[in-house]
C-alpha positions as CSV (number, residue, x, y, z in Angstrom):
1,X,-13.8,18.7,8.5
2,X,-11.6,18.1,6.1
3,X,-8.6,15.4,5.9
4,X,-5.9,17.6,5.9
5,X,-7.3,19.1,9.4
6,X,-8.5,15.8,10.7
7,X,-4.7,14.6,10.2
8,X,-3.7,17.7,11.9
9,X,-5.6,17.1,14.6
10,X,-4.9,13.5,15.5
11,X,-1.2,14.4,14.7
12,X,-1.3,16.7,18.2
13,X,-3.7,13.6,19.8
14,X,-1.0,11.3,19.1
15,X,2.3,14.0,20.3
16,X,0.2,14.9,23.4
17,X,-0.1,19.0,22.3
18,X,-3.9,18.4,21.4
19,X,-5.0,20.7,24.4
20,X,-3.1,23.6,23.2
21,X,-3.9,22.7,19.7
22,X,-7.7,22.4,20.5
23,X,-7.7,25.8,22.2
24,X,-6.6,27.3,19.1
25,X,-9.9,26.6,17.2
26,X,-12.7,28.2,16.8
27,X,-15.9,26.7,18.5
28,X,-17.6,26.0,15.3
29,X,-14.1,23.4,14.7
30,X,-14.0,22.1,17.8
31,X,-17.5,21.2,17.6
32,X,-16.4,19.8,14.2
33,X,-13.5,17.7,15.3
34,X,-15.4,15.9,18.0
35,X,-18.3,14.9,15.5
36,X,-15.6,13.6,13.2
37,X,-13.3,11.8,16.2
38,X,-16.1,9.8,17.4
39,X,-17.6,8.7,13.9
40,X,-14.3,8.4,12.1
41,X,-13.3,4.7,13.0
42,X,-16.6,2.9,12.7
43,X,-18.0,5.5,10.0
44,X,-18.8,3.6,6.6
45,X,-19.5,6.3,3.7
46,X,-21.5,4.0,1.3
47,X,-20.5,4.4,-2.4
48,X,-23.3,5.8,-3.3
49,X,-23.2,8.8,-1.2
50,X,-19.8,9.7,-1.4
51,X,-19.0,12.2,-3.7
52,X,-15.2,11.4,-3.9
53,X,-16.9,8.4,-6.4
54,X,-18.7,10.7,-8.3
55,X,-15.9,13.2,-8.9
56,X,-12.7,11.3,-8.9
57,X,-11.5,7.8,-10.7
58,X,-11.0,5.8,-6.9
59,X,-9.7,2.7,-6.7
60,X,-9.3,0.6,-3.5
61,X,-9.1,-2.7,-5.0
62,X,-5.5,-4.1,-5.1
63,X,-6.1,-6.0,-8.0
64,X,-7.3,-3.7,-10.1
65,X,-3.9,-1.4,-9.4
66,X,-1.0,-1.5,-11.8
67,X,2.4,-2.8,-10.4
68,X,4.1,0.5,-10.1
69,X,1.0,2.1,-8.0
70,X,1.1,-0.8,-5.8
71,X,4.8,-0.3,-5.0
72,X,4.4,3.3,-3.7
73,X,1.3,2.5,-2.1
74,X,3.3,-0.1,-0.1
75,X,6.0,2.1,0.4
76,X,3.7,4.4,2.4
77,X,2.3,1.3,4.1
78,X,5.0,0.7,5.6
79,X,6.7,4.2,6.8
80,X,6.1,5.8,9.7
81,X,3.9,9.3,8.8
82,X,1.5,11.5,10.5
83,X,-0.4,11.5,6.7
84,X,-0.2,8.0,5.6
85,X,-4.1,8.2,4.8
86,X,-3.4,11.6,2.5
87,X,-0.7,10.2,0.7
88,X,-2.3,6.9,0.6
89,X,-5.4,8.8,-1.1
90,X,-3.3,10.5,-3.7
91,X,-2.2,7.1,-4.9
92,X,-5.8,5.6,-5.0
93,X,-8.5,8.6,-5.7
94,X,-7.3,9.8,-9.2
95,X,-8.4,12.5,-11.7
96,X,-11.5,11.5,-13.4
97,X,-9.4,12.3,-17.3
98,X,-6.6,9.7,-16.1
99,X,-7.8,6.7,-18.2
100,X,-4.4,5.0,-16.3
101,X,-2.5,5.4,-13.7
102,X,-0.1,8.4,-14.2
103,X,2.2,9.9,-11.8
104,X,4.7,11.6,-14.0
105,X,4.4,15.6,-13.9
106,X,5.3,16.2,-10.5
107,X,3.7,19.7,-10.7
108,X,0.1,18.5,-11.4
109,X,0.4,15.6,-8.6
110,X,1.2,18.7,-6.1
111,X,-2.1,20.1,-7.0
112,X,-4.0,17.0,-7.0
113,X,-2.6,16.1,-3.2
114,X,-3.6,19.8,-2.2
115,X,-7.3,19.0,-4.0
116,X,-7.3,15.3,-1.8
117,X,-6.2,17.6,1.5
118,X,-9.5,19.8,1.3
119,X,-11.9,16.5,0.8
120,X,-14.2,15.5,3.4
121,X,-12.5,13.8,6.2
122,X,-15.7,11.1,6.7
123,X,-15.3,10.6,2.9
124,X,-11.6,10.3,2.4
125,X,-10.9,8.1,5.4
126,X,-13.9,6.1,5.1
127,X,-12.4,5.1,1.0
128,X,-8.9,4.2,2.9
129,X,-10.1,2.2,5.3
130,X,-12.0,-0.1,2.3
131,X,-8.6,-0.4,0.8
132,X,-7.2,-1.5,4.1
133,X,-9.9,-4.0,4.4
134,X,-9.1,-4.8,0.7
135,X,-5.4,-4.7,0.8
136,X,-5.6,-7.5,3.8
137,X,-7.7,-10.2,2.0
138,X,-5.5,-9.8,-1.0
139,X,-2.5,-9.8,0.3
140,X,-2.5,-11.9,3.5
141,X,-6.1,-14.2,2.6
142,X,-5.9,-14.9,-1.3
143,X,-2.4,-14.5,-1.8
144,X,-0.9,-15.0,1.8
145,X,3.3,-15.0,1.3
146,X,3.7,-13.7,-1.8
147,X,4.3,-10.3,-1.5
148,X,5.6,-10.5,2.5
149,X,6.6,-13.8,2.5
150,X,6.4,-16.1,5.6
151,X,9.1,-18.1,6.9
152,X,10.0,-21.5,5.1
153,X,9.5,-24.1,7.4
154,X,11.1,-26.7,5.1
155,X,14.4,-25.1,4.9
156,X,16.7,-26.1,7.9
157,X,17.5,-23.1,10.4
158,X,21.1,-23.3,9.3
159,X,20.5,-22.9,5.9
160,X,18.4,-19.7,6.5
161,X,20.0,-15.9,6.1
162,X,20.2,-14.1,9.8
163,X,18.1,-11.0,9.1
164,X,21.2,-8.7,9.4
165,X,23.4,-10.6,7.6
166,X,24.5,-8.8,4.3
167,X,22.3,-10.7,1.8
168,X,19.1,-10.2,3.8
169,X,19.7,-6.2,4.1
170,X,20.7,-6.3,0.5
171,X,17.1,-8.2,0.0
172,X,15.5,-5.9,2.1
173,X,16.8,-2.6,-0.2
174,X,15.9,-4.0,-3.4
175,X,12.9,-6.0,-2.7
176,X,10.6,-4.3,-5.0
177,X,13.0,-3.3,-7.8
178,X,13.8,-7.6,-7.8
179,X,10.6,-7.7,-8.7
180,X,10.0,-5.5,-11.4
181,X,13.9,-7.1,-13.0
182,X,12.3,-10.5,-12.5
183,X,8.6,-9.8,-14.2
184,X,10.7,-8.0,-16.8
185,X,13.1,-10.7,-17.7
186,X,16.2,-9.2,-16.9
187,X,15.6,-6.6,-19.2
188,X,15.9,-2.9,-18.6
189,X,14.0,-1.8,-21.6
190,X,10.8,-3.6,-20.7
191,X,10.7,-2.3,-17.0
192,X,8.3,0.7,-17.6
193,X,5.9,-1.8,-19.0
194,X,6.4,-4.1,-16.0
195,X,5.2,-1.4,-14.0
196,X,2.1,-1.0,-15.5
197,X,0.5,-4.7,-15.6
198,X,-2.2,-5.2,-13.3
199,X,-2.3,-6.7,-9.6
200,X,-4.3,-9.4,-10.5
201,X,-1.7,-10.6,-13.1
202,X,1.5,-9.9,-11.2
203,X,-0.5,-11.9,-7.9
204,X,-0.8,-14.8,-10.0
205,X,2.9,-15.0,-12.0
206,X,4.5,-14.7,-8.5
207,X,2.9,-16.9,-6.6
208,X,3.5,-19.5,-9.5
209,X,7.2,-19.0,-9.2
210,X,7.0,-19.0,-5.5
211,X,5.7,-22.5,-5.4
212,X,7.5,-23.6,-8.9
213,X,10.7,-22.6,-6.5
214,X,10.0,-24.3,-3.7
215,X,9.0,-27.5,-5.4
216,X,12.5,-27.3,-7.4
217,X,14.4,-26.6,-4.0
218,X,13.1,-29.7,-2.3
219,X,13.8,-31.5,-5.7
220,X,17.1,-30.5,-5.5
221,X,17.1,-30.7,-1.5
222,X,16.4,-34.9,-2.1
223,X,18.4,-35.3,-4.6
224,X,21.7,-34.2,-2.6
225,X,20.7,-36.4,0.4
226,X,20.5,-39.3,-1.8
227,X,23.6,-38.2,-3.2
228,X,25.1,-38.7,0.3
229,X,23.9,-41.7,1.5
């Protein structure tokens, strides 16, 4: 089975139309889709025998993902799709000739995410759910708050933006491209290059500021109450 028609068929699971959807297919892909359905969750394709590996560049370590690839990756995380896997493994199983990450010519990343759609469903899922499992020790183990950052418990309730207030939805819309302006310096010319620094760099220089902030805000926080005793 492959991913495309996996998706397809959990997408009529998950609307209730998988009967007539089911009726449809030909004995030999019924057959198929039930194999698939009940090995699909647990399933663990070990490197070594999947050929996605052998035939594609795949990368499911955060890390080792530049900036930019990260963004859209996160983007997807946090939608609601029927294909979040399929456009999650365009992002993260590239051409074997891309020596970076390049998602520039819209025309050849259309045939690439028609080439992902016709990969083995075991395979292809099997790759996502490693970045899943890698994506959560990175980003909410290792370097828990600094991409979704918790609330700060040392900054009184009234001091802290209502979540529909105009800053926070302001926040909310231009949450990654703060990013990219702060890494960048403020400066337009160098976000391109921003974009393409790895994870493991970009992890560390935020969660340096992070802290470096929160040290100068209860600095600053002291200061003013000893102002006004």
């Amino acid at each position: 089975m492959t991913i495309q028609s996996f998706l397809e068929f959990r997408k009529h699971a998950v609307r209730g139309t998988l009967e007539q959807y089911y009726e449809s297919l030909d004995v030999y892909a019924k057959l198929d889709a039930i194999k698939i359905f009940n090995k699909i969750k647990d399933e663990v394709v070990l490197k070594d025998n999947n050929s996605i590996y052998s035939n594609y560049n795949v990368i499911t370590d955060v890390e080792s993902m530049v900036l930019g690839q990260f963004i859209m990756i996160e983007q997807i995380m946090n939608a609601q799709t029927d294909t979040k896997e399929l456009q999650i493994l365009n992002l993260i199983v590239r051409p074997k000739a891309d020596e970076e990450f390049n998602y520039v010519n819209s025309e050849a990343e259309q045939l690439h995410s028609k080439e992902i759609a016709q990969l083995d469903a075991l395979e292809g899922i099997s790759i996502f759910n490693e970045f899943v499992r890698s994506r959560e020790e990175t980003l909410f183990k290792k370097f828990n708050g600094v991409i979704y950052q918790e609330p700060d418990d040392s900054i009184p309730e009234d001091e802290k933006e209502p979540d529909n207030s105009p800053e926070a939805q302001f926040g909310r819309m231009w949450y990654w491209y703060s990013i990219i302006r702060e890494l960048a310096g403020e400066d337009i010319l160098r976000q391109d290059q921003v974009t393409m620094l790895k994870m493991s760099k970009v992890l560390v220089e935020l969660a340096y500021k992070i802290q470096k902030g929160r040290i100068e805000y209860n600095r600053q926080r002291r200061e003013n109450m000893m102002r006004g005793r």
